[in-house]
VEXDREN-2710 file (C-alpha; in Angstrom, 1 decimal):
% VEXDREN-2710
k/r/px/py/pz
1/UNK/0.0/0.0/0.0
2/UNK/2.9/2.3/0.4
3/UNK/4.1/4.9/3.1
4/UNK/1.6/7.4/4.4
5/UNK/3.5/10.3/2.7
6/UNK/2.7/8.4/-0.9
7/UNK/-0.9/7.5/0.1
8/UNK/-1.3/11.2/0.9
9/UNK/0.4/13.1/-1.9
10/UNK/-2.4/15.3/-3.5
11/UNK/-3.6/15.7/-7.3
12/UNK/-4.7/19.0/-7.1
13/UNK/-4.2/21.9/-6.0
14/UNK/-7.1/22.6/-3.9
15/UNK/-6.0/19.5/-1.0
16/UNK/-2.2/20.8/-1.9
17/UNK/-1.4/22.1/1.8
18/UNK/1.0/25.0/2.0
19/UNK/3.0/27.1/-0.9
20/UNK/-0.3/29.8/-1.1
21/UNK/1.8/32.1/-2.9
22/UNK/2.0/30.1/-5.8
23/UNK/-0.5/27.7/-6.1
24/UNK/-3.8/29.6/-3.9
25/UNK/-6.6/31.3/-6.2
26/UNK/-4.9/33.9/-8.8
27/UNK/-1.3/33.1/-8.0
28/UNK/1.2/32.4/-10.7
29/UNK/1.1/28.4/-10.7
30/UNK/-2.2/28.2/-10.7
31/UNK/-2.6/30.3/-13.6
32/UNK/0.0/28.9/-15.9
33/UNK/-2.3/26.0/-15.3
34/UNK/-5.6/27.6/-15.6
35/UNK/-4.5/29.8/-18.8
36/UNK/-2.2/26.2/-20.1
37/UNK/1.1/28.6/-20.7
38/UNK/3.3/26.3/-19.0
39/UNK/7.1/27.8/-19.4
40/UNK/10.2/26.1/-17.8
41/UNK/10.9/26.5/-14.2
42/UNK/12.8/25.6/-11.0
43/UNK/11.2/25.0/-7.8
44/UNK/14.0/26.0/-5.0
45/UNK/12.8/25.0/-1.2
46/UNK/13.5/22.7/1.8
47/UNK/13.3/19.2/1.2
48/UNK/9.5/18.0/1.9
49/UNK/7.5/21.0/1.1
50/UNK/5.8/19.9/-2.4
51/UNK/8.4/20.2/-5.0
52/UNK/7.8/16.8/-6.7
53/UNK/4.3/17.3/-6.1
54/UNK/3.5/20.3/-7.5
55/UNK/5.4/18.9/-11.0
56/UNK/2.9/16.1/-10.9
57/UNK/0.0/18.0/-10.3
58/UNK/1.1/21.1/-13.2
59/UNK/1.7/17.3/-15.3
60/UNK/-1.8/16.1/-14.9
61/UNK/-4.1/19.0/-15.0
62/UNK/-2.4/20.2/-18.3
63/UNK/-3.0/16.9/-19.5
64/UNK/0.7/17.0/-21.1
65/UNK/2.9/13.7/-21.2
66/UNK/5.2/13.8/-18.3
67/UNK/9.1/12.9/-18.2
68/UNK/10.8/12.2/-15.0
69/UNK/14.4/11.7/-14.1
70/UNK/16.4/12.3/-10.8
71/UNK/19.2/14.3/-11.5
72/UNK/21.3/11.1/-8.9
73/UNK/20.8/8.1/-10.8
74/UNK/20.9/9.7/-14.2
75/UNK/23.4/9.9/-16.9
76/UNK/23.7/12.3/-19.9
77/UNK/22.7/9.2/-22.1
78/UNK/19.6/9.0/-19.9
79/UNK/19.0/12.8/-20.7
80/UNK/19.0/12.6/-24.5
81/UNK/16.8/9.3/-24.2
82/UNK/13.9/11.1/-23.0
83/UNK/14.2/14.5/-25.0
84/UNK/14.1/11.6/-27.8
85/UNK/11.2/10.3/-26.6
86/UNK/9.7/14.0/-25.8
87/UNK/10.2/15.1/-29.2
88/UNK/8.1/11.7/-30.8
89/UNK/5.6/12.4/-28.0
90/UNK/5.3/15.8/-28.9
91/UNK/3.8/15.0/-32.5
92/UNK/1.9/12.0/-31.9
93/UNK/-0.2/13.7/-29.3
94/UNK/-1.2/17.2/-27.8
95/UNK/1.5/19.1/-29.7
96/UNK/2.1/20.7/-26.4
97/UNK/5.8/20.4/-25.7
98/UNK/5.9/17.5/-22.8
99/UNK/6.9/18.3/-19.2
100/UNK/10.5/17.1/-18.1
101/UNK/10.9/17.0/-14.4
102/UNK/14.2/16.2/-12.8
103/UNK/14.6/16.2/-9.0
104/UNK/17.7/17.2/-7.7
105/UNK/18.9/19.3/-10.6
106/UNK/21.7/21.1/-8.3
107/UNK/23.1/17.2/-8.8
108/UNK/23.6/17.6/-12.8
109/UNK/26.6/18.1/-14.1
110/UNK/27.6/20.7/-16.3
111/UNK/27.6/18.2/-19.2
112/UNK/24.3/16.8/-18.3
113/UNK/23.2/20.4/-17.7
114/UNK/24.2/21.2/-21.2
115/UNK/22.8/18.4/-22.1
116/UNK/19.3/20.2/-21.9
117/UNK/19.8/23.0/-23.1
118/UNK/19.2/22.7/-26.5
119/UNK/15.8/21.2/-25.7
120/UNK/14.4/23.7/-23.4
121/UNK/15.6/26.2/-25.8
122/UNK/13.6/25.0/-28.9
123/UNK/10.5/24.1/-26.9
124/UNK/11.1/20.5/-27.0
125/UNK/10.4/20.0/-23.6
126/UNK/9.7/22.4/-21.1
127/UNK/11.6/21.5/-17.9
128/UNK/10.4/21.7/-14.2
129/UNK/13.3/21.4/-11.8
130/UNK/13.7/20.9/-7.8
131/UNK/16.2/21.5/-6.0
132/UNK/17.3/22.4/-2.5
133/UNK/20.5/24.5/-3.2
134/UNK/20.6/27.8/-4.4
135/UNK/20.4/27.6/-8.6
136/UNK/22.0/30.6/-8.9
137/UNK/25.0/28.4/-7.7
138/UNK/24.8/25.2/-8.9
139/UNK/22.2/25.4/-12.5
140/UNK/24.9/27.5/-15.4
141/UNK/23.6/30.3/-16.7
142/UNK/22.2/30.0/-20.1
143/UNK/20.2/27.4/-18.4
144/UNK/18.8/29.4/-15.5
145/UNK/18.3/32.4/-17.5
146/UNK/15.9/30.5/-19.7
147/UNK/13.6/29.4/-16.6
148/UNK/11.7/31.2/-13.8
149/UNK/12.7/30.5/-10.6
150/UNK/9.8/30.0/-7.6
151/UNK/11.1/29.6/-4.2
152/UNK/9.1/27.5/-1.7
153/UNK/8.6/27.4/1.9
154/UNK/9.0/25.2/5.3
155/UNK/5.0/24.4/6.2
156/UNK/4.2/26.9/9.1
157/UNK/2.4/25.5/12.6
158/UNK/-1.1/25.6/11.2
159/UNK/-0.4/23.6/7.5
160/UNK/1.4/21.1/9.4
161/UNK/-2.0/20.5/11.6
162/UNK/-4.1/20.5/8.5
163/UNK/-1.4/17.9/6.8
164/UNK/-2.1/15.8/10.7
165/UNK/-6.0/16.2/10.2
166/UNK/-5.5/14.6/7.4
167/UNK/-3.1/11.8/7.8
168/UNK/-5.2/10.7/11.2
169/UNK/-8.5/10.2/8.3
170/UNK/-6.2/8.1/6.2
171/UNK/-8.1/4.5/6.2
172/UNK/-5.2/2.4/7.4
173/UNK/-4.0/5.3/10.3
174/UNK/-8.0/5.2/11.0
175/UNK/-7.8/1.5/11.8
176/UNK/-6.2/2.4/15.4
177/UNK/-7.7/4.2/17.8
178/UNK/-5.5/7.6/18.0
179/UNK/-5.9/10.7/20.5
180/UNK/-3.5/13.5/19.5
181/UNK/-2.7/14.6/23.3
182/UNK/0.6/17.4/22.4
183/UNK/1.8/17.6/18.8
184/UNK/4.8/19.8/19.9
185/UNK/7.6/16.8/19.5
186/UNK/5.6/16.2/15.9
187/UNK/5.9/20.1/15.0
188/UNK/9.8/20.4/16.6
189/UNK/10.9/16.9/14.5
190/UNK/9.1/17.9/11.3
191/UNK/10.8/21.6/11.1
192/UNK/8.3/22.7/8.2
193/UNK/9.1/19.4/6.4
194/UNK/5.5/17.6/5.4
195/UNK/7.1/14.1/4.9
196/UNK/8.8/14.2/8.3
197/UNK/5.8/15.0/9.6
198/UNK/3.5/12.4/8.0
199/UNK/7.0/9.7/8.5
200/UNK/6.9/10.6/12.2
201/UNK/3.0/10.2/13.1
202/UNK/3.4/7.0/11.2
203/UNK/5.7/5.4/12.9
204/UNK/4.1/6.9/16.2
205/UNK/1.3/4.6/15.6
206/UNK/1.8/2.2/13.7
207/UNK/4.5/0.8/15.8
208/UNK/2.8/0.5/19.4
209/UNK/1.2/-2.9/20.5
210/UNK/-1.1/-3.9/17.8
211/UNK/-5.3/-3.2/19.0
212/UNK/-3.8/-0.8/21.9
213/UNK/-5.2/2.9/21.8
214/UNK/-2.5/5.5/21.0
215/UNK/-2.3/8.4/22.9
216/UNK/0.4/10.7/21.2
217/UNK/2.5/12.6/23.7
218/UNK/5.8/14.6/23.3
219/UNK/7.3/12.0/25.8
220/UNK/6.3/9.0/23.2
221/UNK/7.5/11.0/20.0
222/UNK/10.7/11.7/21.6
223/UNK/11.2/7.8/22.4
224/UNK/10.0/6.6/19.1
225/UNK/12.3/9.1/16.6
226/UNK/15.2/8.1/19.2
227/UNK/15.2/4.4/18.7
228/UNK/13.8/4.4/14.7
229/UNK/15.4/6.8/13.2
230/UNK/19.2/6.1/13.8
231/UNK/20.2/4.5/10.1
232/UNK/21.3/7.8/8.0
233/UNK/19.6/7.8/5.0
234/UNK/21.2/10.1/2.4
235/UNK/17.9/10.9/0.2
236/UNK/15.7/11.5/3.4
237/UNK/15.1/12.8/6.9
238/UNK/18.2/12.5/8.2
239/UNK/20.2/13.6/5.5
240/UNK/19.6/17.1/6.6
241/UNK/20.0/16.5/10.0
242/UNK/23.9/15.1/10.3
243/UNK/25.0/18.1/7.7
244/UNK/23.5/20.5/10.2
245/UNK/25.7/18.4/13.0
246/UNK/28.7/18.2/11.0
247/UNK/29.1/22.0/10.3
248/UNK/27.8/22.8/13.7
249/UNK/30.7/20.5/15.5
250/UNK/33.4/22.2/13.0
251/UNK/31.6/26.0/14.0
252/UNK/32.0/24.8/17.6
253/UNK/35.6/23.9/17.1
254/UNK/35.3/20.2/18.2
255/UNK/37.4/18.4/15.7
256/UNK/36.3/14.8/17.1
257/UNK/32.4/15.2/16.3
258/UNK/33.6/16.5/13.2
259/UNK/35.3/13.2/12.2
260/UNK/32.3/11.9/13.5
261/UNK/29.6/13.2/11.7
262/UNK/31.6/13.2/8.1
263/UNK/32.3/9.2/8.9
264/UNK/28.5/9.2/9.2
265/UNK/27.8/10.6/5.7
266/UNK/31.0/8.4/4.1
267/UNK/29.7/5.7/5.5
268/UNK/25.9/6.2/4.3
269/UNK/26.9/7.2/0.8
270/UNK/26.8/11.1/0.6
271/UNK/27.7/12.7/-2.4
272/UNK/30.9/14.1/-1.5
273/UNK/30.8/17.4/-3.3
274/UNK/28.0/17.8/-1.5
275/UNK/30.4/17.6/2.0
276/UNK/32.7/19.7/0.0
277/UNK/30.8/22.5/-1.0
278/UNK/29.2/22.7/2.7
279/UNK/32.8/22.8/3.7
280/UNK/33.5/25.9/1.5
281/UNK/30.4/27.7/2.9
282/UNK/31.7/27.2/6.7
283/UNK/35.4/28.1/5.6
284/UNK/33.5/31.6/4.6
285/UNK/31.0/32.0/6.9
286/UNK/32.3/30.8/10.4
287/UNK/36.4/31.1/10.1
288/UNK/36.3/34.0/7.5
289/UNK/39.3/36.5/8.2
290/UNK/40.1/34.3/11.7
291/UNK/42.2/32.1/9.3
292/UNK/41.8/33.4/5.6
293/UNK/43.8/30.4/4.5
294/UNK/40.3/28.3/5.3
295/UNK/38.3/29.5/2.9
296/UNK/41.7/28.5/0.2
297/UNK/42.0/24.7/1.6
298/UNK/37.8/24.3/1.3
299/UNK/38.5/25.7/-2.2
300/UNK/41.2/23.0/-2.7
301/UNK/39.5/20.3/-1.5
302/UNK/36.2/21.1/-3.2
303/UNK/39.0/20.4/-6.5
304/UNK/40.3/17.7/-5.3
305/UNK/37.2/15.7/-4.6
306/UNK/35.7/16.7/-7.9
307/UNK/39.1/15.0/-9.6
308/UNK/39.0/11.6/-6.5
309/UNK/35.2/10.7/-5.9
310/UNK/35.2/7.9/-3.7
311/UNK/36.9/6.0/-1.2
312/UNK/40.1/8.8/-1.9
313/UNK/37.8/11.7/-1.1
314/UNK/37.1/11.1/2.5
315/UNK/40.6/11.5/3.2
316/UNK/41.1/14.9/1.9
317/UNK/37.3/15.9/3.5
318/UNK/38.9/15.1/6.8
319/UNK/41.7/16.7/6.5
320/UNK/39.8/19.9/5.8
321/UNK/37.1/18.8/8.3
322/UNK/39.9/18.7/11.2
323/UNK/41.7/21.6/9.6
324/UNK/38.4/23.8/9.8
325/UNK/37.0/23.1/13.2
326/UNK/40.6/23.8/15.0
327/UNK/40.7/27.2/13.2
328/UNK/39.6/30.3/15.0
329/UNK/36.2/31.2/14.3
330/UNK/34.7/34.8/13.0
331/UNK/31.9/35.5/11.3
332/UNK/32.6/39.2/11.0
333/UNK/32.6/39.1/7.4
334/UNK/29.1/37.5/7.2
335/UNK/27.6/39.8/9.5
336/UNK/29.3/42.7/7.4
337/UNK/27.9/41.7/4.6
338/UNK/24.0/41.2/6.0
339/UNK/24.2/44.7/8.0
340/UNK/25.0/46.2/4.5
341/UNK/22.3/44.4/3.0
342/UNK/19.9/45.2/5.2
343/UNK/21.0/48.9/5.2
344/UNK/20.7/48.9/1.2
345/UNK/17.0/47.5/1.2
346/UNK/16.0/50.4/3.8
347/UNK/18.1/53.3/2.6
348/UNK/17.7/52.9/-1.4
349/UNK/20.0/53.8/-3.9
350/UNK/21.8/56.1/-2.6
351/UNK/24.1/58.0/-5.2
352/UNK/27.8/58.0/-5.2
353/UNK/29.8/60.6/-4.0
354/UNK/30.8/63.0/-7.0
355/UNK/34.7/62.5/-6.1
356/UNK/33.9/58.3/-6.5
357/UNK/32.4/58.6/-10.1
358/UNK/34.0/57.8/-13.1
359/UNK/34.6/60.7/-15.9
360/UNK/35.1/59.1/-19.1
361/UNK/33.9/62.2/-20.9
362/UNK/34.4/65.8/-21.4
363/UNK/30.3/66.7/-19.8
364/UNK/31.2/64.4/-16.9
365/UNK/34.4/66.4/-15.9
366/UNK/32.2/69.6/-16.4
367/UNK/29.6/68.0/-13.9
368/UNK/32.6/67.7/-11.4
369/UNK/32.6/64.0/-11.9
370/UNK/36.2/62.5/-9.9
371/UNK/36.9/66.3/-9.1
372/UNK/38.7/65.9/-5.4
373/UNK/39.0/62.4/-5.6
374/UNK/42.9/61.9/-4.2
375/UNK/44.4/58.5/-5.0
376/UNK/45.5/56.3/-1.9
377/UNK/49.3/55.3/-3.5
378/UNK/50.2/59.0/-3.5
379/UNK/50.0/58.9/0.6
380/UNK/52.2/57.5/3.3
381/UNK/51.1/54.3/3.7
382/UNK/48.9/53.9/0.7
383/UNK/45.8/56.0/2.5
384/UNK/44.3/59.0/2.4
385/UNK/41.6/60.4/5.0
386/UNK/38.7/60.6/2.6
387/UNK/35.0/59.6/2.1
388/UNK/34.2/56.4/0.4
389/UNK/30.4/55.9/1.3
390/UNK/27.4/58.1/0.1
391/UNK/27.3/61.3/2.0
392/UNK/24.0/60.0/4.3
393/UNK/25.9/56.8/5.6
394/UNK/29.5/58.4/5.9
395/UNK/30.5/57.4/9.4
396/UNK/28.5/54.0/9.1
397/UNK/30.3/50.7/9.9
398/UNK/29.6/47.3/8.7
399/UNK/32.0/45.5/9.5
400/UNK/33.6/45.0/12.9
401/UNK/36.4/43.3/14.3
402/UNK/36.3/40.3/16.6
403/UNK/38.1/38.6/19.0
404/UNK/40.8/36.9/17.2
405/UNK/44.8/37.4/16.5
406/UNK/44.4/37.9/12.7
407/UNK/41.5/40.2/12.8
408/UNK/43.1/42.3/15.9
409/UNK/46.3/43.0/13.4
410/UNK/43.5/44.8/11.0
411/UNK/41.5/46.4/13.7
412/UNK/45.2/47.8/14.9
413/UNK/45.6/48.9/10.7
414/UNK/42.5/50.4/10.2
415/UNK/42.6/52.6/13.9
416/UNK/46.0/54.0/12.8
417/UNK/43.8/55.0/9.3
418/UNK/40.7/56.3/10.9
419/UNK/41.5/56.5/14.3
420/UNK/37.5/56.7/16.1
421/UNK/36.1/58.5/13.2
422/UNK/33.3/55.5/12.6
423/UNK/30.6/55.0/15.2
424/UNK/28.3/51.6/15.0
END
């Protein structure tokens, strides 16, 4: 009969639970349904929010023939098989291009990405992607610019009771006799995740003593995840959960966990540019100027496991693994760069400073363009005393030193240049 979470999957959008902004009355899913201009697209969210789902349900009520492939088991060979098969489809049916939908597209390679591109391009197919990474990152360019990209969220508190409501009417989950007492431990283990959820309740119930009431309490969550849900699984639950431990160990600086955790992922499988590129983000975000030499051995790594694969790879991984978590920590850099982020967003674009702009022509130069500016090399010491932001932020600071030998040595440099002139 399947797992609850396959028993449940909706075909429609109206028992579709979550993701309003795209798929509730008006919004642009729905209506690329309703009006049947169906253009390529990527589908960027946490795992377990609807992104297979949604491709199915866009598949069946456009009554288009529907491809399918995941990006892991798939070869470029695979790739050009089905556009074959799209582009005979194509003719002997709607004349609607077909839907292609590959999960995990962040897990193409550039050759399989390229692969595609000539398809989406002339309207063979038009392709529906998922993908939990960033495909600004990890789909090329001339790919990405030819598809819309919809981003989709963790279920909030109240969709992940209605997606509980439901699973507890399910025929087979009605066979026991179930009293929902605290749903917190449900709601903490799912984290907005709808097949956690409906994996959890399942094996809530379905493994106490058969013909015995359940009565679901945090107490017997808690006890049943613990025991049941040890064996790491690479494509589900827990796949999430020991990269979360892994970079918090190495963030913590506990070098032993970090062994740990990345033995954990060797062991069950794990892609390992996948370790790699998570490495690369931590070298950046949580050792940053602390050890700059961090984010250059993440970088080498990332390389070298990309020319290794397996079993060579988990050798260079640990090295950086050990490497990053006895670094010192900062994440000065990050927080730099989200302060001037934020500060962007609320102030606008504000305009440069006349002395800052380029004057490439004569009218520039007579509109004072670069009049004032003073170049830093002509100084003592390479600087100058001289304003750099737009006139309205002038003494603002972004960044900020913290508490670590290399980023006191600039703190030291950059007092000596501006001495307390910038305020937080």
């Amino acid at each position: 009969m399947g797992p609850l979470a396959e028993r449940l999957r909706p075909d429609t959008f109206d028992n579709y639970i979550g993701q309003k902004h795209l798929v509730g009355p008006g919004a642009v899913l729905r209506k690329m349904v309703e009006t049947g201009k169906i253009g390529s697209f990527i589908l960027w969210g946490p795992p377990g929010v609807g992104k297979t789902t949604l491709a199915h349900i866009i598949a069946k009520r456009s009554g288009r023939t529907f491809f399918s492939l995941s990006a892991v088991h798939s070869s470029v060979k695979d790739v050009r098989d089905v556009i074959d098969k799209a582009e005979k489809s194509r003719f002997f049916q709607t004349g609607e291009p077909p839907i292609l939908f590959i999960d995990e597209i962040h897990r193409f390679s550039k050759s399989q990405q390229d692969s595609l591109l000539g398809a989406v391009e002339n309207g063979t197919v038009v392709l529906i992607g998922a993908t939990t990474e960033n495909p600004s990152f990890e789909v090329i360019t001339p790919l990405l610019s030819r598809c819309q990209v919809y981003t989709l969220e963790a279920l909030d508190e109240d969709e992940l009771n209605q997606l509980l409501q439901m699973a507890l009417r399910d025929p087979v989950m009605q066979s026991r006799k179930v009293e929902l007492k605290e749903t917190g431990a449900l709601f903490q283990a799912a984290g907005g995740d709808a097949r956690k959820l409906l994996n959890a309740i399942e094996l809530v119930v379905t493994t106490e003593p058969e013909g015995a009431d359940v009565v679901v309490t945090d107490e017997l969550v808690a006890s049943k995840l613990q025991k049941n849900l040890l064996m790491y699984d690479k494509l589900g639950e827990m796949h999430y959960d020991i990269i979360s431990a892994f970079i918090k160990s190495i963030r913590g600086s506990d070098p032993q966990a970090a062994v740990y955790w990345l033995a954990r992922m060797v062991e069950g499988g794990e892609d390992p540019e996948f370790i790699a590129r998570r490495l690369l983000i931590s070298a950046s975000e949580d050792i940053g100027l602390a050890n700059p030499n961090a984010v250059l051995l993440a970088n080498a790594c990332f390389d070298a496991v990309k020319k290794l694969g397996w079993p060579e790879s988990r050798i260079v991984l640990s090295e950086t693994a050990v490497y990053l978590a006895t670094s010192p920590k900062s994440n000065s850099a990050y927080l730099a760069i989200d302060a001037a982020l934020a500060e962007v967003r609320q102030s606008g674009n504000l305009p440069v400073p006349l002395h800052l702009r380029n004057a490439p022509t004569r009218l520039m130069k007579q509109m004072n363009y670069g009049k004032g500016y003073r170049y830093a090399h002509d100084f003592p010491g390479h600087f100058v005393d001289q304003q750099y932001l737009p006139d309205a932020l002038q003494d603002r600071v972004f960044w900020e030193s913290q508490e670590n030998e290399a980023e006191a040595r600039l703190a030291h440099r950059m007092k000596n240049c501006w001495g307390n002139k910038r305020k937080s």
